[in-house]
PDB file of the backbone (N, CA, C, O) and the ligand in Angstrom, with CONECT records:
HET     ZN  A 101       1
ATOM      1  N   UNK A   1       0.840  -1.208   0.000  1.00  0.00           N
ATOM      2  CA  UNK A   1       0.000   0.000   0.000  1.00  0.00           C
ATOM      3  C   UNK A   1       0.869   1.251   0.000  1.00  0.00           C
ATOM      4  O   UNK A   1       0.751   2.136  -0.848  1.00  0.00           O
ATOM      5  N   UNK A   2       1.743   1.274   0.991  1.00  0.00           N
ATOM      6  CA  UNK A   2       2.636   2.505   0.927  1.00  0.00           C
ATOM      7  C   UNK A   2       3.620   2.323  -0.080  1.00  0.00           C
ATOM      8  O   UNK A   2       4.483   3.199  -0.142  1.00  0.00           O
ATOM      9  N   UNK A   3       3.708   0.959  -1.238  1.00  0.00           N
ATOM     10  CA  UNK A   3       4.732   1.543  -2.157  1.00  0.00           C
ATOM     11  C   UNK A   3       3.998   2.360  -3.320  1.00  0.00           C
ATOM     12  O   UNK A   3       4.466   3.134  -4.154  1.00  0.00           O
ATOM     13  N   UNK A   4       2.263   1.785  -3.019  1.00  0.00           N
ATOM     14  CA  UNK A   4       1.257   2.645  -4.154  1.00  0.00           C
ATOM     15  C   UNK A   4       1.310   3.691  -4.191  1.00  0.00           C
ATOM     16  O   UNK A   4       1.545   4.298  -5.236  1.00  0.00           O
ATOM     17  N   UNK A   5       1.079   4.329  -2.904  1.00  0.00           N
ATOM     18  CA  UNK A   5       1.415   5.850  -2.742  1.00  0.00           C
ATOM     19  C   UNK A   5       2.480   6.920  -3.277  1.00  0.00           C
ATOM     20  O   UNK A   5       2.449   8.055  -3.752  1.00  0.00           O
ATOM     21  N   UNK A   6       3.649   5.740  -2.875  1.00  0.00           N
ATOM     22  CA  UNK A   6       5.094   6.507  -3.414  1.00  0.00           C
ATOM     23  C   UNK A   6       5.180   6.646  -4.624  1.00  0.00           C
ATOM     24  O   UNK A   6       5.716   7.645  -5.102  1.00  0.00           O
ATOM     25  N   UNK A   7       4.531   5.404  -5.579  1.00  0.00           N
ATOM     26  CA  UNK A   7       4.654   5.201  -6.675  1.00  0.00           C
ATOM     27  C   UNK A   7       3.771   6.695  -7.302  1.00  0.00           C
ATOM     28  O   UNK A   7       4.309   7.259  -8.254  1.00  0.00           O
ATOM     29  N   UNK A   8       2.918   7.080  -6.948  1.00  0.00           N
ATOM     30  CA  UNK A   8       1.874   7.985  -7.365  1.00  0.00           C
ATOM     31  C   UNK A   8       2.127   9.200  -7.271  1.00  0.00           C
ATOM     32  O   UNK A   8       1.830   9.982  -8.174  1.00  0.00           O
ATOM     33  N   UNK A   9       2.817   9.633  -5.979  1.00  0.00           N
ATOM     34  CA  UNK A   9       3.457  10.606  -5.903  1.00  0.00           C
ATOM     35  C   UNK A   9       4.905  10.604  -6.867  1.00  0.00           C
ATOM     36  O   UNK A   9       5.079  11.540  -7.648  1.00  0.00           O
ATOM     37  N   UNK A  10       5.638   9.806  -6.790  1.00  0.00           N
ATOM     38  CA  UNK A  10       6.330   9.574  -8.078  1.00  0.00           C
ATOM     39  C   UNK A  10       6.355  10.086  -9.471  1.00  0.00           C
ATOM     40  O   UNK A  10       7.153  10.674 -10.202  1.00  0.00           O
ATOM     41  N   UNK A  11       4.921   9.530  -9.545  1.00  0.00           N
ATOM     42  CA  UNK A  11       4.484   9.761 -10.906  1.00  0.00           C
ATOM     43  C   UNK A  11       3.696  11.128 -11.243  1.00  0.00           C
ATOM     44  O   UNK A  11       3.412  11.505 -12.380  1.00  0.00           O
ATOM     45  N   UNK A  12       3.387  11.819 -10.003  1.00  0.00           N
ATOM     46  CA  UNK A  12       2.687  13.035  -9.807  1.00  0.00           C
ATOM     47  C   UNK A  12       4.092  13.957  -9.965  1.00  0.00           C
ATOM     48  O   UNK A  12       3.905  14.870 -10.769  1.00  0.00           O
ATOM     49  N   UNK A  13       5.209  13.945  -9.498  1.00  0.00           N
ATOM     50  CA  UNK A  13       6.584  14.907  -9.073  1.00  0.00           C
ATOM     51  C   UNK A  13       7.280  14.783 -10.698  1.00  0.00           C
ATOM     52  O   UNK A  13       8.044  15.587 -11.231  1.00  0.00           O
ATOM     53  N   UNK A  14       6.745  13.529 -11.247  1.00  0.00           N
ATOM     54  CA  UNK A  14       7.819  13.445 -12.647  1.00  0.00           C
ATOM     55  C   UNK A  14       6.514  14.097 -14.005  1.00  0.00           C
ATOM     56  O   UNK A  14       6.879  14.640 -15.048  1.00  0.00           O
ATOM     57  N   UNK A  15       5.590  13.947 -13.768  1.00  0.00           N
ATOM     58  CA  UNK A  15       4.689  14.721 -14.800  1.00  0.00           C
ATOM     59  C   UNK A  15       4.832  16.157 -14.091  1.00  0.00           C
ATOM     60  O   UNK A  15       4.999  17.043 -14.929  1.00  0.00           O
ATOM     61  N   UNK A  16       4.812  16.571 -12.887  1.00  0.00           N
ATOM     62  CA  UNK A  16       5.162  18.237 -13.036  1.00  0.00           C
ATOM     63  C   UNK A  16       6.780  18.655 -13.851  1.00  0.00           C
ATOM     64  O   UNK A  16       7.105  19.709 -14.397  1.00  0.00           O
ATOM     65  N   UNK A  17       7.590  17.338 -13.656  1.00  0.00           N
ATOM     66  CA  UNK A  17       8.843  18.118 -14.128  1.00  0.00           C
ATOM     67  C   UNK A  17       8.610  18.412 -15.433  1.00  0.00           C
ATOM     68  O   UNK A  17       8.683  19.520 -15.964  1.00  0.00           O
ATOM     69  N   UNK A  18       8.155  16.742 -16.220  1.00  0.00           N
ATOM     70  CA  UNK A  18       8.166  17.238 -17.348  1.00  0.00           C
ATOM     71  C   UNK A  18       7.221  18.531 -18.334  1.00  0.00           C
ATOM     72  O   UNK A  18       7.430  18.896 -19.491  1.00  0.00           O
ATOM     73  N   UNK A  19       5.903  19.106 -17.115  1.00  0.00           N
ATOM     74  CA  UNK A  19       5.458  19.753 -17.235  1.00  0.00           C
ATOM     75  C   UNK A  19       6.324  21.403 -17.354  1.00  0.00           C
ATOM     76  O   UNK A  19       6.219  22.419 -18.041  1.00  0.00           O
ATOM     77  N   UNK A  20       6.994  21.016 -16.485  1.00  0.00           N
ATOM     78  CA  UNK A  20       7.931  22.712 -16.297  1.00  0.00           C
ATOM     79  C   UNK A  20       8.862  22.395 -17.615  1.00  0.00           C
ATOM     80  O   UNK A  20       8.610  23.111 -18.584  1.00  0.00           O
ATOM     81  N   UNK A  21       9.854  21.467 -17.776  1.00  0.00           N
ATOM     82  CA  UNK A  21      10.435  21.491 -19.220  1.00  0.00           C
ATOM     83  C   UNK A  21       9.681  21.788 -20.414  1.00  0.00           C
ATOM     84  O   UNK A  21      10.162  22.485 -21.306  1.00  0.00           O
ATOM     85  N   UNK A  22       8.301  21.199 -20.486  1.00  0.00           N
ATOM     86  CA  UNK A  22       7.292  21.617 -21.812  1.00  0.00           C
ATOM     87  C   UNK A  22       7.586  23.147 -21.746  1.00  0.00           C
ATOM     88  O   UNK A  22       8.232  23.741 -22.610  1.00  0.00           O
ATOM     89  N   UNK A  23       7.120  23.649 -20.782  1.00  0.00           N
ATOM     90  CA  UNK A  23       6.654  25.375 -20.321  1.00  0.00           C
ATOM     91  C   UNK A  23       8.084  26.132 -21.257  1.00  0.00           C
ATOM     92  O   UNK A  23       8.220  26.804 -22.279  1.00  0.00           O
ATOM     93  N   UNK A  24       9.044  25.491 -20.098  1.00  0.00           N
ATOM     94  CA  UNK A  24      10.130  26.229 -21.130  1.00  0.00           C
ATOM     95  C   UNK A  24      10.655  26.482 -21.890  1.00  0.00           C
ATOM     96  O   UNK A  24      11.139  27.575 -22.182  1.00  0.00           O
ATOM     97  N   UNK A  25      10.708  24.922 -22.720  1.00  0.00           N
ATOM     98  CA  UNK A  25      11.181  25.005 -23.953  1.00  0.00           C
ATOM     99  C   UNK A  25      10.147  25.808 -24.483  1.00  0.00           C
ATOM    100  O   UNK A  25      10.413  26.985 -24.726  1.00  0.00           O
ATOM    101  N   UNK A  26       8.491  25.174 -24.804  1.00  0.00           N
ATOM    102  CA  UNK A  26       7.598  26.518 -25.442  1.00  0.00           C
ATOM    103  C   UNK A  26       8.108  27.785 -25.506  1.00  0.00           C
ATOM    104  O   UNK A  26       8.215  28.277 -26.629  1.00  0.00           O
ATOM    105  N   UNK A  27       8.587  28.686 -24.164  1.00  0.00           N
ATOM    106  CA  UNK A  27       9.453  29.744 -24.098  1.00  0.00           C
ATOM    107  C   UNK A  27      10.177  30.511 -25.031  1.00  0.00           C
ATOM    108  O   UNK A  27      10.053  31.632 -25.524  1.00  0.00           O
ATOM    109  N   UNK A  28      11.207  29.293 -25.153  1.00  0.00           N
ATOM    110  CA  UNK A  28      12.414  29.166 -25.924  1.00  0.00           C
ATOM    111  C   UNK A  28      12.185  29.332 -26.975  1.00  0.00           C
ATOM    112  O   UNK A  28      12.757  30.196 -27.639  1.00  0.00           O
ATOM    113  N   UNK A  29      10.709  28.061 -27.726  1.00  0.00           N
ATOM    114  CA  UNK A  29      10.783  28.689 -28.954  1.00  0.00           C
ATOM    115  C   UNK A  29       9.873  29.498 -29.277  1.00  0.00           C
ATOM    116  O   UNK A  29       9.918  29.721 -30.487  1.00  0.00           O
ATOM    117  N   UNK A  30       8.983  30.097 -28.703  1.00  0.00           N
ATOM    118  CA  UNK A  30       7.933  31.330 -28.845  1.00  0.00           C
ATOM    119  C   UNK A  30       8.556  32.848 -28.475  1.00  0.00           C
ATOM    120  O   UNK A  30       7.902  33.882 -28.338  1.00  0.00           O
ATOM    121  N   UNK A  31      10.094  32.670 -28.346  1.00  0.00           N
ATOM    122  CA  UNK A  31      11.118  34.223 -28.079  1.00  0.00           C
ATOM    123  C   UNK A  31      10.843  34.584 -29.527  1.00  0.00           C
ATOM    124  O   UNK A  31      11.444  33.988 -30.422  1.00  0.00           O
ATOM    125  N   UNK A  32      10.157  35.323 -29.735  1.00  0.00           N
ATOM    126  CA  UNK A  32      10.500  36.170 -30.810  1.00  0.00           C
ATOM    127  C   UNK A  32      11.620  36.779 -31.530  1.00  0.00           C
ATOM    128  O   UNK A  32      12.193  37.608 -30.824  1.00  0.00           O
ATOM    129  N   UNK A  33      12.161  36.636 -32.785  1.00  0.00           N
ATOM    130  CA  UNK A  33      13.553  36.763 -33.276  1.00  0.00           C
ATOM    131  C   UNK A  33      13.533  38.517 -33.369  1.00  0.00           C
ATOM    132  O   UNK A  33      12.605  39.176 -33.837  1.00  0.00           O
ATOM    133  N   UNK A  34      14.976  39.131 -32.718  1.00  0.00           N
ATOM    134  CA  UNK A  34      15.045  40.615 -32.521  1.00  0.00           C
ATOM    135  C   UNK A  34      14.668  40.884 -34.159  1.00  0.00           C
ATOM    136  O   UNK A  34      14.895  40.156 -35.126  1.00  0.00           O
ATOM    137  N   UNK A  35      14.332  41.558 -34.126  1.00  0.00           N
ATOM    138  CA  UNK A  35      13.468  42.691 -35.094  1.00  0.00           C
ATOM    139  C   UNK A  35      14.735  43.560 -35.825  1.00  0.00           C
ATOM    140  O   UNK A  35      15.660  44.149 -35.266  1.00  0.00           O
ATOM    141  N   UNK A  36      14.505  43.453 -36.973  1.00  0.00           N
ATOM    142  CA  UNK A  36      15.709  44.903 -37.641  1.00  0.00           C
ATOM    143  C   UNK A  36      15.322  45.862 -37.382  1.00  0.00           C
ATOM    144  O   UNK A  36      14.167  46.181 -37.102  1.00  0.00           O
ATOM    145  N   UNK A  37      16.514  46.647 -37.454  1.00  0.00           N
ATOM    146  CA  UNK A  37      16.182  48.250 -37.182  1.00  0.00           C
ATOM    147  C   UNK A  37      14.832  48.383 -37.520  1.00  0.00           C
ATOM    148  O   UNK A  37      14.217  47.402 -37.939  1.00  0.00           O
ATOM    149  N   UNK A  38      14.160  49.744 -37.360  1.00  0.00           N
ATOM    150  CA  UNK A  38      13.131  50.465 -37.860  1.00  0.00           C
ATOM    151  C   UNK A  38      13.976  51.105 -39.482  1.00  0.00           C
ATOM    152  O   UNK A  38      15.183  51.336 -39.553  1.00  0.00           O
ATOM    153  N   UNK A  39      13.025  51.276 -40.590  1.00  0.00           N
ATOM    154  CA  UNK A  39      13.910  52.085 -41.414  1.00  0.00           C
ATOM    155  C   UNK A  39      14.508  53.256 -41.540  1.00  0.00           C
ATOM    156  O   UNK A  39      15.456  53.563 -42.263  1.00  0.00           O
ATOM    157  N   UNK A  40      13.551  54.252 -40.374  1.00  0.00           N
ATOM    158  CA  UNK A  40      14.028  55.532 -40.461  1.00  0.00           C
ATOM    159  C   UNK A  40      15.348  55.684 -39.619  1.00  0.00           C
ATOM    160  O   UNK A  40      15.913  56.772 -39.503  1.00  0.00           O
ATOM    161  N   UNK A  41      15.895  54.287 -38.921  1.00  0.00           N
ATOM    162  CA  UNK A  41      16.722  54.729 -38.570  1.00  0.00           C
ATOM    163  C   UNK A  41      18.188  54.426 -39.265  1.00  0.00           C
ATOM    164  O   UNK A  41      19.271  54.359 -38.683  1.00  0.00           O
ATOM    165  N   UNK A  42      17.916  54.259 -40.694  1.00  0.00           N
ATOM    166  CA  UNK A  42      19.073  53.890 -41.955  1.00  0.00           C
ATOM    167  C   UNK A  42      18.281  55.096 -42.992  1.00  0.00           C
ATOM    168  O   UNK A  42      17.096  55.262 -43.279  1.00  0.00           O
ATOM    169  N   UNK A  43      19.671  55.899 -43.426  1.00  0.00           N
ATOM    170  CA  UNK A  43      19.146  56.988 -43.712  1.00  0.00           C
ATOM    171  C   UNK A  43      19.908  56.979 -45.476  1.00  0.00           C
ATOM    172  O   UNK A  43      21.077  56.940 -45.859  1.00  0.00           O
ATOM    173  N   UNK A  44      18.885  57.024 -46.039  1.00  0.00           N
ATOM    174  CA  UNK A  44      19.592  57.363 -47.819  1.00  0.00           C
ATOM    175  C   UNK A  44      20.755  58.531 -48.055  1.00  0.00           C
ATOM    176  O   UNK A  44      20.339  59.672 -48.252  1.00  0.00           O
ATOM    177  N   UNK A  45      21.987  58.335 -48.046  1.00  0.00           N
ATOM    178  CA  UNK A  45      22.651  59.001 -48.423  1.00  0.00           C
ATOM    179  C   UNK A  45      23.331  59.287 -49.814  1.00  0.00           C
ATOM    180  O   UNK A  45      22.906  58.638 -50.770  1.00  0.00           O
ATOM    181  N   UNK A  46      24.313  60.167 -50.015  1.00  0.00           N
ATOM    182  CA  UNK A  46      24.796  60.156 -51.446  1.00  0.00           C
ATOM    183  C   UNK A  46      26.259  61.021 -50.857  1.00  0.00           C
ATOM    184  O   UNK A  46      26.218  62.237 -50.671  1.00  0.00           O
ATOM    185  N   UNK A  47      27.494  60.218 -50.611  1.00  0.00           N
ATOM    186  CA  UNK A  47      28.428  61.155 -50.202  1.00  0.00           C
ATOM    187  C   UNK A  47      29.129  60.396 -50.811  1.00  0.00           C
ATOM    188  O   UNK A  47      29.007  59.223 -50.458  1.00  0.00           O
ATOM    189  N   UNK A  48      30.178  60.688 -51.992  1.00  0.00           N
ATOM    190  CA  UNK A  48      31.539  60.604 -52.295  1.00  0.00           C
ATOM    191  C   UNK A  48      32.855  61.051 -51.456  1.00  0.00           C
ATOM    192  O   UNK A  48      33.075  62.193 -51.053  1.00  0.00           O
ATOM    193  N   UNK A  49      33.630  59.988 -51.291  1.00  0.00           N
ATOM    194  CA  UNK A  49      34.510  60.386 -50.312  1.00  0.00           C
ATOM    195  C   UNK A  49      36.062  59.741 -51.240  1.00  0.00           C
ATOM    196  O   UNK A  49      36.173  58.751 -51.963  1.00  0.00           O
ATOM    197  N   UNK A  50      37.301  61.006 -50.744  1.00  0.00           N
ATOM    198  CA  UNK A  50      38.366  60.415 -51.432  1.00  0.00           C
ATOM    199  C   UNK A  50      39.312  60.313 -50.764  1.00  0.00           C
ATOM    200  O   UNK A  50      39.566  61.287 -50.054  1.00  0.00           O
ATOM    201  N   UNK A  51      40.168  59.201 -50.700  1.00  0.00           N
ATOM    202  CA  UNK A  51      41.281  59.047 -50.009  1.00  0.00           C
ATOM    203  C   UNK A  51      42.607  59.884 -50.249  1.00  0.00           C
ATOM    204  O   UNK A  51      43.440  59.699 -51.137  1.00  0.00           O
ATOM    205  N   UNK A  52      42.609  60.679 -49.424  1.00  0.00           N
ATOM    206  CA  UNK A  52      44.228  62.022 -49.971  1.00  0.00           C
ATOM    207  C   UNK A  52      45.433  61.209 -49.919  1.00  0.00           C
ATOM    208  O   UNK A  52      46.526  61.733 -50.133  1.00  0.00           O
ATOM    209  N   UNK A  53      45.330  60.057 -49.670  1.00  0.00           N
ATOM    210  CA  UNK A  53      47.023  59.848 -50.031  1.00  0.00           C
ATOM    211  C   UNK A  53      46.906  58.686 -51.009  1.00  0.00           C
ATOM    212  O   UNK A  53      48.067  58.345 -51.235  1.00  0.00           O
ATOM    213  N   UNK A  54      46.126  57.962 -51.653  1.00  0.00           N
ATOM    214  CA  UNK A  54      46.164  57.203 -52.755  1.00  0.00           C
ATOM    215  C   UNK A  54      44.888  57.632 -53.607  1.00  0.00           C
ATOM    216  O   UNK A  54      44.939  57.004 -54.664  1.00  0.00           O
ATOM    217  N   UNK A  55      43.909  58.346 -53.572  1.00  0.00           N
ATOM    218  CA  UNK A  55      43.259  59.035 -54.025  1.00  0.00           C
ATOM    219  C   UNK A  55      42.189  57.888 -54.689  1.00  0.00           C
ATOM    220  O   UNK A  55      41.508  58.176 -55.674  1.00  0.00           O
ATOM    221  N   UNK A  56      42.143  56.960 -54.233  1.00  0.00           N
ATOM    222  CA  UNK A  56      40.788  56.033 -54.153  1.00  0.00           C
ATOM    223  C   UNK A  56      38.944  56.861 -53.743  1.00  0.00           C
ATOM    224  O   UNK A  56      38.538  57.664 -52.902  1.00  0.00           O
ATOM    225  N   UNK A  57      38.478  56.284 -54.592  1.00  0.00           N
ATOM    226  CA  UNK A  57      37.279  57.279 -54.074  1.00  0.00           C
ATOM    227  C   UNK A  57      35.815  56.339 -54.027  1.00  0.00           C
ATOM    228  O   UNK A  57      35.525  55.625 -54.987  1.00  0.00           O
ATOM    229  N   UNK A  58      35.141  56.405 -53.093  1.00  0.00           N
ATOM    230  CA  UNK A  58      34.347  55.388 -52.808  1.00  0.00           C
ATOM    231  C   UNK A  58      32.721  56.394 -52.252  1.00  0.00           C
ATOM    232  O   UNK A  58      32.935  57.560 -51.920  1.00  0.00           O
ATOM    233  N   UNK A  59      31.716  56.050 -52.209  1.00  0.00           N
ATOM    234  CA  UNK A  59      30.058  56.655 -52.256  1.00  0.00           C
ATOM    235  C   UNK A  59      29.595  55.846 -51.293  1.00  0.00           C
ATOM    236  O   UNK A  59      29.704  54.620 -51.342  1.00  0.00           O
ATOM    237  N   UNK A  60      29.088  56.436 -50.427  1.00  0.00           N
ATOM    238  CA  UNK A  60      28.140  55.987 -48.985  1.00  0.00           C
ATOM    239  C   UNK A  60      26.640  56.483 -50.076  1.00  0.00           C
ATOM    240  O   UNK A  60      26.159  57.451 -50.665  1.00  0.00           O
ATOM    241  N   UNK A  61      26.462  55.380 -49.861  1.00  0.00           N
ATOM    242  CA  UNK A  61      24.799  55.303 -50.039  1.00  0.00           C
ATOM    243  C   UNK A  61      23.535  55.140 -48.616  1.00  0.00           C
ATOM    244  O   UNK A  61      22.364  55.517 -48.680  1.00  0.00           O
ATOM    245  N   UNK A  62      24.002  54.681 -47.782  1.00  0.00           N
ATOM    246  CA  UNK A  62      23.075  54.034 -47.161  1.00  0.00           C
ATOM    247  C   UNK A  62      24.098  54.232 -45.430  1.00  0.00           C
ATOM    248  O   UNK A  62      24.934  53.474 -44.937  1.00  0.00           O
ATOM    249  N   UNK A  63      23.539  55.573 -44.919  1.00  0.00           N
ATOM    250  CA  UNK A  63      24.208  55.252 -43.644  1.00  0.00           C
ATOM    251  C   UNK A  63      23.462  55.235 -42.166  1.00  0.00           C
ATOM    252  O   UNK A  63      22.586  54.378 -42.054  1.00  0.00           O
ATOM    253  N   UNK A  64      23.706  56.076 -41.027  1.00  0.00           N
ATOM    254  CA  UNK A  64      23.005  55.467 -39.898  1.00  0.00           C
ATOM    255  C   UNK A  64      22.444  57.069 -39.388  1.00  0.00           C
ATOM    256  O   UNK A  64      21.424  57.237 -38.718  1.00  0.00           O
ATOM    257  N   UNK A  65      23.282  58.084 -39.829  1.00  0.00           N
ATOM    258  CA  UNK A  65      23.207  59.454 -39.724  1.00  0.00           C
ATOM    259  C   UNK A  65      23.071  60.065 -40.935  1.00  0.00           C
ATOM    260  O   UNK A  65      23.012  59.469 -42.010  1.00  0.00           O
ATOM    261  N   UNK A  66      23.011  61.410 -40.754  1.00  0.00           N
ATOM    262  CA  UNK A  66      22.744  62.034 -42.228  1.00  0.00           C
ATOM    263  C   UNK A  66      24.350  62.752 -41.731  1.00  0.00           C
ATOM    264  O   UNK A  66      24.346  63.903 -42.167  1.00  0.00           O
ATOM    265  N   UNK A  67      25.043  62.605 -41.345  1.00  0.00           N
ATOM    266  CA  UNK A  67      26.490  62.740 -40.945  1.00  0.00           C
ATOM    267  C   UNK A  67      27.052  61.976 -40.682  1.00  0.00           C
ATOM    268  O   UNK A  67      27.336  61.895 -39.487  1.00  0.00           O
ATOM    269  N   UNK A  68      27.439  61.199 -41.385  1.00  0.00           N
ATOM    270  CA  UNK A  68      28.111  59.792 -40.777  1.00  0.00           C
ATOM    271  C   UNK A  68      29.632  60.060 -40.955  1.00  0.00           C
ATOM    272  O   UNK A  68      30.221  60.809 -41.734  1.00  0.00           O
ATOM    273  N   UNK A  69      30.048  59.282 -40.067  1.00  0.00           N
ATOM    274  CA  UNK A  69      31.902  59.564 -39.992  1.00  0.00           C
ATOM    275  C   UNK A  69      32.458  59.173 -41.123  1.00  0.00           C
ATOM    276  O   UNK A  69      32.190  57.996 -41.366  1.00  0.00           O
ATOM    277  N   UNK A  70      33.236  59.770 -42.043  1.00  0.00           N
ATOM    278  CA  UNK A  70      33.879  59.300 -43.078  1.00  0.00           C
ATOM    279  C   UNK A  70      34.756  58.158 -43.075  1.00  0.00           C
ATOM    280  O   UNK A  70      35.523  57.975 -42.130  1.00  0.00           O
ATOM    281  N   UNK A  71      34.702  57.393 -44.037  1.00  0.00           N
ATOM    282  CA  UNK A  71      35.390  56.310 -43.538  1.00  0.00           C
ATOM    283  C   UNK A  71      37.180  56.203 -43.801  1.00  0.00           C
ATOM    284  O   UNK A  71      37.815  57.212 -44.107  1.00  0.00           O
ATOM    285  N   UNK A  72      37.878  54.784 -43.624  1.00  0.00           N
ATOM    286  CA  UNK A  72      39.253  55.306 -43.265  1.00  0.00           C
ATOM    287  C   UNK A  72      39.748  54.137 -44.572  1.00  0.00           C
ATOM    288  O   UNK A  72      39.267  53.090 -45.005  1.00  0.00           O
ATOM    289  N   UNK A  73      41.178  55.115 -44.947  1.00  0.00           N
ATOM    290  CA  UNK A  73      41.787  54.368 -46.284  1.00  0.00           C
ATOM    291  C   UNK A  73      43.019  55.114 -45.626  1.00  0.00           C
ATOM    292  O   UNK A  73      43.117  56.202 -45.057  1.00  0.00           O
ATOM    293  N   UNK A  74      44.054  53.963 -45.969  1.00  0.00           N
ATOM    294  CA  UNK A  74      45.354  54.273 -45.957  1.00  0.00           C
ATOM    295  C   UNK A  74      45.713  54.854 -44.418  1.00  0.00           C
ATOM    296  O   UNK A  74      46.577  55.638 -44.027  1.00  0.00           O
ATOM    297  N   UNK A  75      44.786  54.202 -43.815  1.00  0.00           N
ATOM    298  CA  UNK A  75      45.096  55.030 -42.391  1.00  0.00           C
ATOM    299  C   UNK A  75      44.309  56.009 -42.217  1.00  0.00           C
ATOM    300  O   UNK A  75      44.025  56.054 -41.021  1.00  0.00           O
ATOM    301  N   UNK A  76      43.706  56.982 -42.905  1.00  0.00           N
ATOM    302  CA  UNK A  76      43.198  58.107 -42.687  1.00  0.00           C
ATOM    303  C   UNK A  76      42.139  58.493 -42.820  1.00  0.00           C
ATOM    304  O   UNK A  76      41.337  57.594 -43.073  1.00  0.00           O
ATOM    305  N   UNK A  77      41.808  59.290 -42.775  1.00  0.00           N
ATOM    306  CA  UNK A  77      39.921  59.506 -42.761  1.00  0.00           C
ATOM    307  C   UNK A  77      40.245  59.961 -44.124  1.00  0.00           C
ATOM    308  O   UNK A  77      41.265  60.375 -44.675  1.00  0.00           O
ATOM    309  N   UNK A  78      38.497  59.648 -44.632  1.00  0.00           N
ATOM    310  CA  UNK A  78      38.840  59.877 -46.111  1.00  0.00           C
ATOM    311  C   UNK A  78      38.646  61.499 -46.412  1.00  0.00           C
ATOM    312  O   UNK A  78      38.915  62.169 -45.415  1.00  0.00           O
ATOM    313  N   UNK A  79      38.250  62.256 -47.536  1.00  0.00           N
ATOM    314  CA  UNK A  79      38.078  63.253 -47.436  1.00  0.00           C
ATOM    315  C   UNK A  79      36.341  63.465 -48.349  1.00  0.00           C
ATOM    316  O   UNK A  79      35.951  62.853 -49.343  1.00  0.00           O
ATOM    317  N   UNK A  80      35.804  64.266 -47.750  1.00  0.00           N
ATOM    318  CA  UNK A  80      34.441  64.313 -48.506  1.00  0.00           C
ATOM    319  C   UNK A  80      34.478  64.843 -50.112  1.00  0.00           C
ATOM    320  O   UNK A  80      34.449  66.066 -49.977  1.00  0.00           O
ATOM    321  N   UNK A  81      34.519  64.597 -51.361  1.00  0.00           N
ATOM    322  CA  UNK A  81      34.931  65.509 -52.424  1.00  0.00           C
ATOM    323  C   UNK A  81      33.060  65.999 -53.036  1.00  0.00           C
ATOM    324  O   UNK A  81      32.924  67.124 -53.518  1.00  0.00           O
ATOM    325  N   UNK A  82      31.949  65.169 -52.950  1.00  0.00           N
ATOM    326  CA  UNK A  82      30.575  65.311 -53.034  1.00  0.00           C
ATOM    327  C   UNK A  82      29.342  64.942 -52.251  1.00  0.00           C
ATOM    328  O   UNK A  82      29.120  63.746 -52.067  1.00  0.00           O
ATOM    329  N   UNK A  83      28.508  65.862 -51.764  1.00  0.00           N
ATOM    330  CA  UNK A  83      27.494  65.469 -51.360  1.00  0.00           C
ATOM    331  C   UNK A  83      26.262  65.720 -51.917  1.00  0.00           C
ATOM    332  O   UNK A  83      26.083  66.846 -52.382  1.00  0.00           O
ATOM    333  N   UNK A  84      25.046  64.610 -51.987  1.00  0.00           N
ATOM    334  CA  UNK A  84      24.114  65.066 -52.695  1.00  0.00           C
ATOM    335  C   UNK A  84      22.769  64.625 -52.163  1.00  0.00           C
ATOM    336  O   UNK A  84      22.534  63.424 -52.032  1.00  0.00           O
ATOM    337  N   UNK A  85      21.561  65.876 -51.741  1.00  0.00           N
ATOM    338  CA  UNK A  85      20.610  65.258 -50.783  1.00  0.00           C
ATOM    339  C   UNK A  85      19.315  64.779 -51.743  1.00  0.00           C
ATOM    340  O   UNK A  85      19.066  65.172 -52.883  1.00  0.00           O
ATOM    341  N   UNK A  86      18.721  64.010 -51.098  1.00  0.00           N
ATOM    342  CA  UNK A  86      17.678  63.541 -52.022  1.00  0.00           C
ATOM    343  C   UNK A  86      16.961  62.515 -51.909  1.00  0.00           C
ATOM    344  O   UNK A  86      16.122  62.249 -52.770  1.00  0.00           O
TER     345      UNK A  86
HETATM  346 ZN    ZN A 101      43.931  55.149 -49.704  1.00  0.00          ZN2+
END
């Protein structure tokens, strides 16, 4: 009689566990995947930029500011030679 009991409670302690593992994993996979930016916060640009010491020249289309830091060639920041809004 008292191994019925144990047995039941047993079986009562191992369906809550596997009850709490269901719960979580569900969790796990009902996390919603992070979201991309919003768009307004990628901003259409048009800036030509040239490198002053090998004079490479490269166009930001697409940046995060409507001032975005120029980027670096040869070590150095590049230099802005066009900008165009639109
Ligand atoms: Zn360069």
């Amino acid at each position: 009689m008292t191994g019925t009991i144990l047995s039941i409670l047993l079986a009562v302690v191992v369906a809550y566990g596997l009850f709490r593992v269901g719960i979580s994993v569900m969790r796990t996979l009902s996390t919603p995947l992070p979201e991309p930016p919003p768009p307004g916060e990628l901003r259409r640009v048009k800036i030509s930029y040239r490198c002053s010491i090998c004079g490479s020249e490269v166009r930001m289309t697409v940046a995060t500011e409507e001032e975005p830091e120029p980027p670096r060639h040869c070590m150095a920041e590049m230099d802005v030679v066009a900008r165009a809004d639109d």
